[in-house]
NUDORO-413729 format. One record per residue (C-alpha): x, y, z; residue number from 0. Coordinates in steps of 0.05 Angstrom, whole numbers, padded with zeros to 5 digits. Example, Ala and Ser with C-alpha at 12.3 -4.5 7.8 and 13.67 -1.06 7.14 Angstrom:
X;Y;Z;nr
00246;-00090;00156;0
00273;-00021;00143;1
//
This chain:
X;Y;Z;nr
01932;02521;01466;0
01937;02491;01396;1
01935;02406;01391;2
01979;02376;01334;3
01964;02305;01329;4
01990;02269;01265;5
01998;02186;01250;6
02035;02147;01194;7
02037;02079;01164;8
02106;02054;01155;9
02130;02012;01095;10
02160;01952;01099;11
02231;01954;01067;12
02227;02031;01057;13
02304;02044;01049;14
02330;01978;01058;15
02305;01975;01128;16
02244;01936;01163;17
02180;01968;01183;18
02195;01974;01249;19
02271;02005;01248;20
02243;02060;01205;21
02191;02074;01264;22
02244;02077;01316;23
02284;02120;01274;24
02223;02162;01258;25
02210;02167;01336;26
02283;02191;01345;27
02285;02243;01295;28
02216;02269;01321;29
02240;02264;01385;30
02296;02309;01379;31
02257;02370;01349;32
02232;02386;01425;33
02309;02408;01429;34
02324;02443;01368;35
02246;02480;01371;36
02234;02521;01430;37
02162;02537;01418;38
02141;02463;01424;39
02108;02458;01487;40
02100;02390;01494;41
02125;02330;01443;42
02108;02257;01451;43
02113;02202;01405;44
02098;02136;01409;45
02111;02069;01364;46
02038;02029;01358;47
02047;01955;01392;48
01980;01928;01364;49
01969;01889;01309;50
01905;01908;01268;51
01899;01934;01199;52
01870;01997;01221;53
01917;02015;01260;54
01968;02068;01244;55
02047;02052;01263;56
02079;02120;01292;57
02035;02181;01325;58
02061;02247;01340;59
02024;02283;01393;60
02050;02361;01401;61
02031;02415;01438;62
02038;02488;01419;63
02016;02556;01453;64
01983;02588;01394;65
01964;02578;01320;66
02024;02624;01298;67
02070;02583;01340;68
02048;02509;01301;69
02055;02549;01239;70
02135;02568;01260;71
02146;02489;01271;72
02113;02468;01212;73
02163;02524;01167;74
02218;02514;01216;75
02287;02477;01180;76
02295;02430;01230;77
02232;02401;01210;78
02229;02410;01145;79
02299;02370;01147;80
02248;02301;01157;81
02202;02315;01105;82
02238;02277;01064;83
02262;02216;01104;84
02179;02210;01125;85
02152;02214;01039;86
02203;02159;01031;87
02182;02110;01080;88
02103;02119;01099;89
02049;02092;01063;90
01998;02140;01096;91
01991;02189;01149;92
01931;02227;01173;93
01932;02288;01226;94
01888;02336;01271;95
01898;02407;01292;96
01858;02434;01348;97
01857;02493;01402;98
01837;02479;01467;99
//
């Protein structure tokens, strides 16, 4: 079992938009890959509530059976198709792979 784990920071007024509509519209298109991918095994993501300058804004926490299978979501179009919407509005972003 392979661990995907990755967090952003979210720009204010990336695209016209606040902070916090880009999160929610980062959650939904993350969200959505659990139907279009079939070897996710699990997909959560969640939208930070507290208010500290360490903290990150939007984590992704994904599950995946093997190495070779986080590989095929990483390459896979349907996430590649975000790549660009996430470079234009984070300001950082950090992540962790592990196996289980």
């Amino acid at each position: 079992m392979v661990k995907h784990i990755v967090m952003w920071t979210v720009k204010d007024g990336a695209l016209g938009k606040s902070k916090k509509e880009n999160a929610k519209k980062l959650k939904s298109m993350l969200e959505a890959l659990k139907e279009k991918i079939p070897f996710i095994k699990k997909l959560e993501v969640g939208i930070n509530y507290a208010a500290d300058e360490a903290a990150f804004d939007v984590v992704l926490y994904s599950e995946f059976e093997s190495r070779a299978d986080l590989e095929m979501y990483v390459a896979h179009p349907d996430h590649q198709a975000l790549k660009d919407f996430i470079i234009d509005i984070r300001e950082k972003r950090c992540f962790v792979d592990y196996e289980i």
